[in-house]
N, C-alpha and C positions, 0 to 999 in steps of 0.2 A: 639551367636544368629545368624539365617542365615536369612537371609530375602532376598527378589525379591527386585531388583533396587527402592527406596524411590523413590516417585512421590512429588506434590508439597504440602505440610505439609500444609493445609491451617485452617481459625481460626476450631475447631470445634464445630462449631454451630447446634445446632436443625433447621429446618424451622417449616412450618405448621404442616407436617407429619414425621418428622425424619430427619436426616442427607442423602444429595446428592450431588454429585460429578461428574467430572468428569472423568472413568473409565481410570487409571495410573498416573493422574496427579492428582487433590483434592480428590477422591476415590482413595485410595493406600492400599496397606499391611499395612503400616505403621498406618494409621487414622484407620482401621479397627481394628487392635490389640489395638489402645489407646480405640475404643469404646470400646469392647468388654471387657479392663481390669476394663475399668468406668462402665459396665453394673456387671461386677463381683462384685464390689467394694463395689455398689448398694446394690448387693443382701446381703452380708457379714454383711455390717451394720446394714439391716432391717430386721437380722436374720431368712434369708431364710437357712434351716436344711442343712447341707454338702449332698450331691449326691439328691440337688432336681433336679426334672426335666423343660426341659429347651428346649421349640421345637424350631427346627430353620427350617425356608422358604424359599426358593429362588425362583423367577421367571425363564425366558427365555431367560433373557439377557446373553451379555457376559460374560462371567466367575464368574456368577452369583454362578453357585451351587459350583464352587471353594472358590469362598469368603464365601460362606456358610459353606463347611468343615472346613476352616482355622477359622469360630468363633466353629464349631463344638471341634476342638481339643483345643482350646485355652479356653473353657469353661470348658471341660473336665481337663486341665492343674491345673483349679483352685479347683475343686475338685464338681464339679454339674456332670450330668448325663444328656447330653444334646440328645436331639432323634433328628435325622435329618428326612425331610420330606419325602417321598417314593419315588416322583415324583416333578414333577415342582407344584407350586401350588401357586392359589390367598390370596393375603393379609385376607380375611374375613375368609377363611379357616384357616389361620394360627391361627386368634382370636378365633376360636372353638376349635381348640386345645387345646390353654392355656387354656380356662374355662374346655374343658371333661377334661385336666391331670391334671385340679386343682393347675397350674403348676402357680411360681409365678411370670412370664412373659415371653413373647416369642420373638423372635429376625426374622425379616423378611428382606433379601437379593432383593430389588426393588426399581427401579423408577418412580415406579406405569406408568404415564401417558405422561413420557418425552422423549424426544429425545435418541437415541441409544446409544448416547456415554456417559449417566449418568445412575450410579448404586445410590442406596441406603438401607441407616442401619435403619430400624424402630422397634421401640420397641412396643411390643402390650402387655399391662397389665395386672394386674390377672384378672378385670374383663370381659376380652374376648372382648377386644378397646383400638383405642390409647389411647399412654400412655399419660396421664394425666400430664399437664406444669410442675406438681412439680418434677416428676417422673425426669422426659426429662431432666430436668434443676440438680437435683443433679447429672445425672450420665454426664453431659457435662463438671460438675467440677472436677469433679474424673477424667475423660478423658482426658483434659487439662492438667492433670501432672502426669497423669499415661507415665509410662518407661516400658512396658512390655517386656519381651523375647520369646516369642512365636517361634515355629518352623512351619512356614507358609507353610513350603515346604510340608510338611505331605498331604495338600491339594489337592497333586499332586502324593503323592506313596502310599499313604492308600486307598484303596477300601471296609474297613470293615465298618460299621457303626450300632450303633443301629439306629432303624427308630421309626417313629411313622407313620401309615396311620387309618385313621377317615373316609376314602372318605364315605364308608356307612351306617357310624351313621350320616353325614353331609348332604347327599341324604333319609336320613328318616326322617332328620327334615326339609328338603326340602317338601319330600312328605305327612306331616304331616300338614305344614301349610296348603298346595293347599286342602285338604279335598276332595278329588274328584270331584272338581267343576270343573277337568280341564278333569275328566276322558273320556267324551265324544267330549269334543268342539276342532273343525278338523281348523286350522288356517293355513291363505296359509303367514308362516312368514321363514325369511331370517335374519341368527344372522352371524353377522363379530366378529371371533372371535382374532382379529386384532393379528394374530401369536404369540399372549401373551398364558400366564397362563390358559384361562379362557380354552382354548381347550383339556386341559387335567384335566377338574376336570368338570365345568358347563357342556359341552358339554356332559359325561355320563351321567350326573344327568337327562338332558331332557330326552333324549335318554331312559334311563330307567323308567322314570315317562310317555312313551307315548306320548311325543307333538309332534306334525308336525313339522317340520321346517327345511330347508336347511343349512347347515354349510357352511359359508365362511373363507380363510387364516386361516384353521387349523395346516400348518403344523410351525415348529420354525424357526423362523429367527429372528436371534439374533440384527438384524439392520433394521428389518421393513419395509424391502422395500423400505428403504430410505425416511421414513415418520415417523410417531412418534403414538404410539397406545392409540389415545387418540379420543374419543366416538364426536368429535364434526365434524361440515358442511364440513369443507375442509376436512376432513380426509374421511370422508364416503359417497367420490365419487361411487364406488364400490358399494356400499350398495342400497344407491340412483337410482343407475341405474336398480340392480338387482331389486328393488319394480316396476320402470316403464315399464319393460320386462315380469313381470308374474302377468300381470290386475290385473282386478276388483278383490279386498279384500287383494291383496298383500299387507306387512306392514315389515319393517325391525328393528332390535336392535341389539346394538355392545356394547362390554364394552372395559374399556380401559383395560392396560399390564398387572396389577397386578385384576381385577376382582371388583375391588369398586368403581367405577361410569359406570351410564349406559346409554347409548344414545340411540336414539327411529327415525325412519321416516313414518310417516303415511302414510295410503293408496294415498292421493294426492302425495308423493314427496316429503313432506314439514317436514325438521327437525323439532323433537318437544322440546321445552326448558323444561328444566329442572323443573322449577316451574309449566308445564300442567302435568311432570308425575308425581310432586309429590305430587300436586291437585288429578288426580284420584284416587292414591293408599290411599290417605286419605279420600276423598269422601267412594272409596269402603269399608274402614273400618271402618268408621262411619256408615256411611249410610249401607251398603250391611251384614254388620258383627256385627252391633251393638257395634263397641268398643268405648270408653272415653278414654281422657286423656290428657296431656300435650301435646303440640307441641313444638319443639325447631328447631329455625333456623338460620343458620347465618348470619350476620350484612350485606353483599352483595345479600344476597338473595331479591325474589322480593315479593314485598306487595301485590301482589296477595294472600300470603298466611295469610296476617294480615286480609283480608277480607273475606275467607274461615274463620278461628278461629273466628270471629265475628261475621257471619251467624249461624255455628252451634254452638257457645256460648262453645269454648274452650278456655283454658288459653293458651297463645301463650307466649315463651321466647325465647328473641333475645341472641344471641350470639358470641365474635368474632370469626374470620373467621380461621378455621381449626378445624378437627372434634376432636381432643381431646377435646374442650370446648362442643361439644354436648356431647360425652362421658360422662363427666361430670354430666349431665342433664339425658341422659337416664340412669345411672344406681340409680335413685331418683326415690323412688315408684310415680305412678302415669305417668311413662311418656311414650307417644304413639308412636310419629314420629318425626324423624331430621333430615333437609336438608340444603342441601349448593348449592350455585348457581353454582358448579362446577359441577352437577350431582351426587353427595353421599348421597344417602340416608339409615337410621338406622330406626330398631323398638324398642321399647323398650319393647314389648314380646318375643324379641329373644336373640338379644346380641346388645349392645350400639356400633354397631360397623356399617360402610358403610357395604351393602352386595348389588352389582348387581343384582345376581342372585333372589334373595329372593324379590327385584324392581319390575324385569320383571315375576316373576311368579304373584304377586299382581295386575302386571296390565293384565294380562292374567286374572286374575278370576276375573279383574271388570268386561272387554269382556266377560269373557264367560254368568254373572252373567246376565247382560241386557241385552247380543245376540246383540251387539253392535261393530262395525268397533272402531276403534283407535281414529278414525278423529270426531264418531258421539262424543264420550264422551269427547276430545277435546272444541267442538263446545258449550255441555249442560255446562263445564266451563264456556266457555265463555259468554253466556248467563245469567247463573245467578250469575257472580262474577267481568265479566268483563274480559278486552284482554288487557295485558300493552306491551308496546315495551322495551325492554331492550339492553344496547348497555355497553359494558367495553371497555377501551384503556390502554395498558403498555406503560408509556413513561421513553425511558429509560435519564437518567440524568446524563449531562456531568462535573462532579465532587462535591467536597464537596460543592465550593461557588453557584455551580445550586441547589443542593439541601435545603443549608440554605434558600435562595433568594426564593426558590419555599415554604418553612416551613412559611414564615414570612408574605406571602402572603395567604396561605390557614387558617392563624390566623387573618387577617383583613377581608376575606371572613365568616371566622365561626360567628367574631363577628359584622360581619353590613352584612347580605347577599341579600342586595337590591344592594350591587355592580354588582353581576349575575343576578338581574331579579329576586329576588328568595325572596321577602319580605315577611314574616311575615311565614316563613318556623321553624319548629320547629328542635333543635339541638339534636344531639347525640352525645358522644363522647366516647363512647363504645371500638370502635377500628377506630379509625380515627377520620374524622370529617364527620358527615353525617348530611344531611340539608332535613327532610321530606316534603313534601308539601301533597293539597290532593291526584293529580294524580300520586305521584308516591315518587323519590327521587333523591337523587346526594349522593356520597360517596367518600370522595378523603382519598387514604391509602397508606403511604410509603412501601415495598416490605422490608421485616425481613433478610431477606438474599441477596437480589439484588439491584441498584443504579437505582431505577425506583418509579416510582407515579403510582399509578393503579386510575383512574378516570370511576366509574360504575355511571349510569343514567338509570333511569325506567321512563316514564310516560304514560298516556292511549293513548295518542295523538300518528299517526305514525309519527316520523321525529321529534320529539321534545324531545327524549332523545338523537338525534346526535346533535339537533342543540344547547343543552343546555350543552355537553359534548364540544362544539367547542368553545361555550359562556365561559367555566369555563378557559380551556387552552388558550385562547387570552388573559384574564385575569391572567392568571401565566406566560404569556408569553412562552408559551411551545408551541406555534405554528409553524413548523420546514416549511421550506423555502423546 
């Protein structure tokens, strides 16, 4: 067996969306060949036919599309017929793949939204979405004690490959959705396409559907500028500026590295949360489109959207937080839309999977629909459902006895929570412990993969989802000096 210098073998665990690493050291040749023999293992058992096919993804990152050939030949080793992608391309395209090749799951090479020095192994399922806990979870035990021998080098002397490219089946159901509502309407917008993915696949798509809009950080850099391609306030300085440089009706959207979360700044400056874009795009398809159907959201998401579902008399299903649990939900007849408070949002007319692109064109034909600014249809939320302030904190946790001491405390919290202020607040324990109240909530959740508490608070009030987020951490004692 010849393999590149072994990095640091670490457990291998799934997180929210896949397996991530640090690129030489937890990302290795080594973890990449135990997925990739754990995904084959997979396939063998659940009698997926010899020479199926098997598309595999890579983003932008470093040595992204190498680790992509080295699962290309290493799948081919076990006897599938894997296509490699033509170009660099986003996670949600990879999910269209698998469903056009009918293929019986696809393997994506990213670390969607993170820092430059972390790559990632994602598995997306037959039904064109992450792959689903059980999915994740058999092939993690096959990978645990899978030995493979793979010839990694190959990923370095081979230039043959078979491919697979969809780019224009995937831009005519782009253009299919929009129904020419967008054929006319002339928008003075400005997309960062944060030197990810997205500028080689999203960016034609506009481009050939006719929109307006200025391209920003299209070209690849594999380190980002030394920043992380990820759609939120700090990052989309750039973006921000560019909206308050070219006036009245200017409006900006970015998505992050791999194309499935999308961030938005309206025409004032003012980033928009997550939860007002996915208020509009469900307003517009209710209301604008006439569609019905199921909502599904995740457990950190904000009640904003428990009171849209209630106004126009939808079933609303909560979810824990990673989108294979909405997966889950949209491929169940009946279901419309699914969001997560990271900015991901899915249809379930399309594929149960995040798509950006398929976000920002939704909220493009709510605009175009009303002849409305970004900010007016912001505002008509707000008016009729209300404006909540939401604040999250990662603290990170200095070893096993801070985390027990933090566990033992957030269990005399769930069960008396008039210790916080927080009396006669109703419980959740779905994926944490969450404590509703009316104006909003509190959510405290240990990190699956990391030695941190994630502390999320919504309420209508401004300054009272920090001060009730400060309230909780003086109370765990997690207040750092």
């Amino acid at each position: 067996m010849r393999t590149p210098p072994k990095g640091n073998a670490a457990p291998l665990r799934f997180g929210s969306d896949g397996y991530r690493g640090a690129i030489g050291d937890t990302f290795c040749w080594e973890q990449v060949a135990k997925l990739t023999c754990g995904v084959a293992q997979y396939l063998s058992a659940h009698g997926a036919p010899p020479g199926a096919a098997i598309p595999v993804g890579y983003d932008t990152r470093f040595l992204a599309p190498h680790y992509a050939r080295a699962v290309y030949h290493a799948l081919k080793a076990e006897g599938f017929a894997p296509l490699l992608a033509a170009a660099f391309c986003p996670s949600p395209y990879l999910s269209f793949a698998v469903k056009r090749l009918n293929a019986p799951l696809g393997i994506m090479l990213t670390a969607s939204h993170n820092p430059a020095k972390y790559l990632g192994f994602k598995i997306k399922g037959p039904e064109g979405g992450s792959a689903l806990p059980e999915l994740n979870s058999e092939v993690e035990k096959y990978a645990a004690e899978a030995a493979p021998a793979y010839d990694a080098t190959l990923a370095f002397s081979v230039n043959d490959y078979e491919q697979f490219d969809l780019r224009g089946e995937y831009e005519d159901g782009m253009r299919g959705f929009a129904c020419g509502m967008l054929e006319y309407a002339k928008f003075k917008l400005g997309i960062d396409f944060v030197r990810g993915a997205t500028a080689h696949l999203y960016l034609q798509v506009l481009e050939a559907m006719g929109i307006s809009f200025t391209a920003m950080n299209t070209a690849r850099d594999p380190n980002f500028a030394g920043g992380k391609p990820e759609p939120i306030p700090e990052q989309l300085g750039g973006l921000t500026q560019w909206v308050s440089e070219n006036g009245a009706g200017a409006f900006g959207a970015a998505f992050d590295g791999d194309g499935d979360r999308l961030g938005l700044i309206d025409e004032k400056g003012r980033f928009v949360p997550p939860e007002d874009i996915f208020a509009i795009c469900l307003l517009h398809l209710v209301e604008g489109r006439g569609m019905r159907g199921r909502v599904i959201k995740s457990v950190s998401f904000s009640s904003l959207i428990d009171r849209i579902c209630a106004g126009l008399r939808l079933e609303l299903c909560e979810v824990p937080v990673g989108f294979k649990h909405s997966t889950r939900e949209l491929v169940k007849p009946g279901a419309l839309m699914a969001g997560e408070e990271s900015g991901g949002f899915g249809f379930g007319f399309y594929l149960p999977e995040r798509d950006a692109l398929l976000a920002l064109l939704t909220v493009l034909c709510a605009m175009a629909e009303k002849g409305a600014a970004l900010c007016d249809l912001r505002a008509d939320v707000a008016a009729r459902f209300g404006h909540p302030f939401f604040h999250r904190e990662d603290i990170a946790l200095a070893g096993a006895d801070e985390a027990q001491r933090v566990r033992v405390l957030i269990e005399q919290m769930k069960n008396d929570p008039k210790l916080i202020g927080l009396e006669g607040a109703r419980l959740s324990e779905l994926d944490g412990v969450k404590l509703h109240y009316a104006e909003g909530f509190l959510l405290l959740r240990f990190s699956g993969t990391e030695p941190l508490v994630r502390i999320y608070c919504e309420h209508l009030e401004e300054g009272m989802e920090l001060a009730l987020i400060a309230r909780a951490k003086a109370f765990l004692g997690l207040t750092r000096a």
